[in-house]
C-alpha positions in Angstrom: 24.0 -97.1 -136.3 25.3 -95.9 -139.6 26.1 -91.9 -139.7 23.7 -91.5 -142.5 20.2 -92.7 -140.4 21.4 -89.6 -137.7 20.2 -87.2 -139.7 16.2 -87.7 -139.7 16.9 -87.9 -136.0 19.0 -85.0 -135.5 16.5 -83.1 -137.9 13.7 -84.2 -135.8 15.8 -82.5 -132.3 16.2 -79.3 -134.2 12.6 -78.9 -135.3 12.0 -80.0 -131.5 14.1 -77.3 -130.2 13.8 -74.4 -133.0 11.5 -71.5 -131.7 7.9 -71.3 -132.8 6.5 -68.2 -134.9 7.3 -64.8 -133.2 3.8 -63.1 -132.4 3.1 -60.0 -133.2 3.0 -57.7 -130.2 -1.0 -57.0 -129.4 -2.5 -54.3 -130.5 -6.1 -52.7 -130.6 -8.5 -51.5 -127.8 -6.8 -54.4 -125.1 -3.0 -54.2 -125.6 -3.1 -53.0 -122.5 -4.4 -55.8 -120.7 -2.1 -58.3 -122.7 -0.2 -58.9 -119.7 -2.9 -61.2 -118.0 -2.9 -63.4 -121.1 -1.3 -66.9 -119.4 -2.1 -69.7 -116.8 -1.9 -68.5 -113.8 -2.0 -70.6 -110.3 -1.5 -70.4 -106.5 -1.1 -72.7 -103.6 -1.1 -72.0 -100.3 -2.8 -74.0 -97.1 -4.5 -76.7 -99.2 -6.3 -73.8 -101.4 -5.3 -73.9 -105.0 -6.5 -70.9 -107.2 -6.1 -70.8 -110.8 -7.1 -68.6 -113.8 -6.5 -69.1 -117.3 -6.8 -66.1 -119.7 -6.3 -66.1 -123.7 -4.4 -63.5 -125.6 -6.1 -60.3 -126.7 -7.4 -60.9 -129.7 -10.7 -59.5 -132.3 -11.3 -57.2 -129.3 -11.7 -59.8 -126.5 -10.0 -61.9 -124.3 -11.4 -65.1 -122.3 -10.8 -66.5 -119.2 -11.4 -69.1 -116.9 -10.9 -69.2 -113.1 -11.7 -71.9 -110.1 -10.4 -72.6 -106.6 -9.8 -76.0 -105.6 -9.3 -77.3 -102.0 -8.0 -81.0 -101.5 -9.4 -82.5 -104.5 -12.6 -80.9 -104.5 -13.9 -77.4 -107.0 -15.5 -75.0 -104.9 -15.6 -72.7 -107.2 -15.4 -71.2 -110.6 -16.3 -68.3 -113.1 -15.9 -67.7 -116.9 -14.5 -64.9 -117.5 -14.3 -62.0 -120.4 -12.9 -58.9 -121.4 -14.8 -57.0 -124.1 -13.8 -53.5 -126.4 -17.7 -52.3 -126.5 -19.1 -49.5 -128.0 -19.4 -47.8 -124.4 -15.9 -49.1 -123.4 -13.8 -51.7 -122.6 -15.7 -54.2 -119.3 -14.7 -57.2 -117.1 -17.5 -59.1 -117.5 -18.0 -61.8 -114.4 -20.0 -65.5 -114.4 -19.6 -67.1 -111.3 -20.5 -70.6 -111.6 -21.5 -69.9 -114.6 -24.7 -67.6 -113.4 -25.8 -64.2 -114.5 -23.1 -61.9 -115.8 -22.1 -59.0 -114.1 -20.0 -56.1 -115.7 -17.2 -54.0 -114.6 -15.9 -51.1 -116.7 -12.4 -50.4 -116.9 -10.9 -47.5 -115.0 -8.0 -47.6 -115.5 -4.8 -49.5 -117.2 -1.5 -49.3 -117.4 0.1 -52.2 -119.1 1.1 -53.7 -115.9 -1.9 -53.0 -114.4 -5.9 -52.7 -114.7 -8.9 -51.7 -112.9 -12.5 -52.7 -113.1 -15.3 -51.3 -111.7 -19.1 -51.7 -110.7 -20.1 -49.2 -108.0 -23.6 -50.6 -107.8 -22.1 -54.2 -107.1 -21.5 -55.2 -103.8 -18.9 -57.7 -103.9 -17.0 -57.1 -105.8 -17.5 -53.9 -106.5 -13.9 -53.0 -107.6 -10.6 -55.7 -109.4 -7.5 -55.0 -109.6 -4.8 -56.9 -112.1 -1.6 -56.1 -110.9 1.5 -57.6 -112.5 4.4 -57.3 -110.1 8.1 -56.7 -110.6 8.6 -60.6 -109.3 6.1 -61.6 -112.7 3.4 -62.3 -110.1 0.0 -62.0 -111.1 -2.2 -60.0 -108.4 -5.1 -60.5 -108.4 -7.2 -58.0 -105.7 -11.2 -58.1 -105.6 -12.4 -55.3 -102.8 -15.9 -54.0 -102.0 -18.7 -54.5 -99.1 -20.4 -58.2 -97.8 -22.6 -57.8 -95.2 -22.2 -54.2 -94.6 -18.7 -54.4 -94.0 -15.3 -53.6 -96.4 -13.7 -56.7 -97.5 -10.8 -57.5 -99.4 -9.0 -60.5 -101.2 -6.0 -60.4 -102.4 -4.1 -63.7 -104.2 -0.4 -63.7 -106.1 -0.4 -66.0 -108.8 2.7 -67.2 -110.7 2.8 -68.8 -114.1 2.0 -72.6 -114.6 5.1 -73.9 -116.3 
């Protein structure tokens, strides 16, 4: 190979290699909550549970989630974050039914809270990110008359 026809090739590595466009950091009404933003997934005893989630961005956010066991779906929900004019809310589609809302309670920018009182299950979500980069993930209210909780730690999909 002559020396001269490395060049488009080692032109083509550097573009390969050279780091995309910075992003801004996020701003408006969900900076706070920017640290969901990523594919998110967790194995454990032939359950896999995965949640996608999309950058804060025109005052929304959008997300997918589903578990998976073997090679079957068992479930899924779309998923949204809204800035509204009464607040920011979680707002909930499983299987892509009837939406149900949870206003935020509280966030911290490593952690947020939704909440529905008048929901039964859920009635309360947590997104916790943890010192290890974990996503937590922790749904909590009453099925059946009795407290239950789920709580899952999700790590980023490479």
């Amino acid at each position: 190979m002559r020396p001269a026809s490395l060049l488009p090739l080692l032109a083509m590595l550097a573009c390969a290699h050279a780091p995309g466009p910075r992003r801004p950091a996020p701003a408006g009404p969900l900076a706070s909550l920017a640290f969901i933003e990523g594919a998110w997934r967790s194995e454990a005893d032939g359950t896999t549970v995965e949640e996608h989630w999309n950058a804060p961005r025109a005052g929304s956010m959008l997300g997918t989630g589903r578990v998976i066991v073997g090679e079957r779906t068992v479930f899924f929900e779309f998923l949204r974050v809204e800035a509204t004019g009464a607040g920011i809310v979680y707002i909930a589609m499983p299987r892509g039914g009837a939406a149900t809302s949870f206003r935020l309670e509280s966030a911290s920018g490593t952690e947020a809270v939704f909440v529905n009182p008048d929901h039964d299950f859920p009635s309360r979500i947590v997104y916790r990110r943890a010192a290890d980069g974990a996503l937590v993930t922790r749904v909590e209210g009453v099925e059946d008359g009795r407290p239950r909780v789920e709580e899952t730690q999700l790590r980023p999909i490479p």
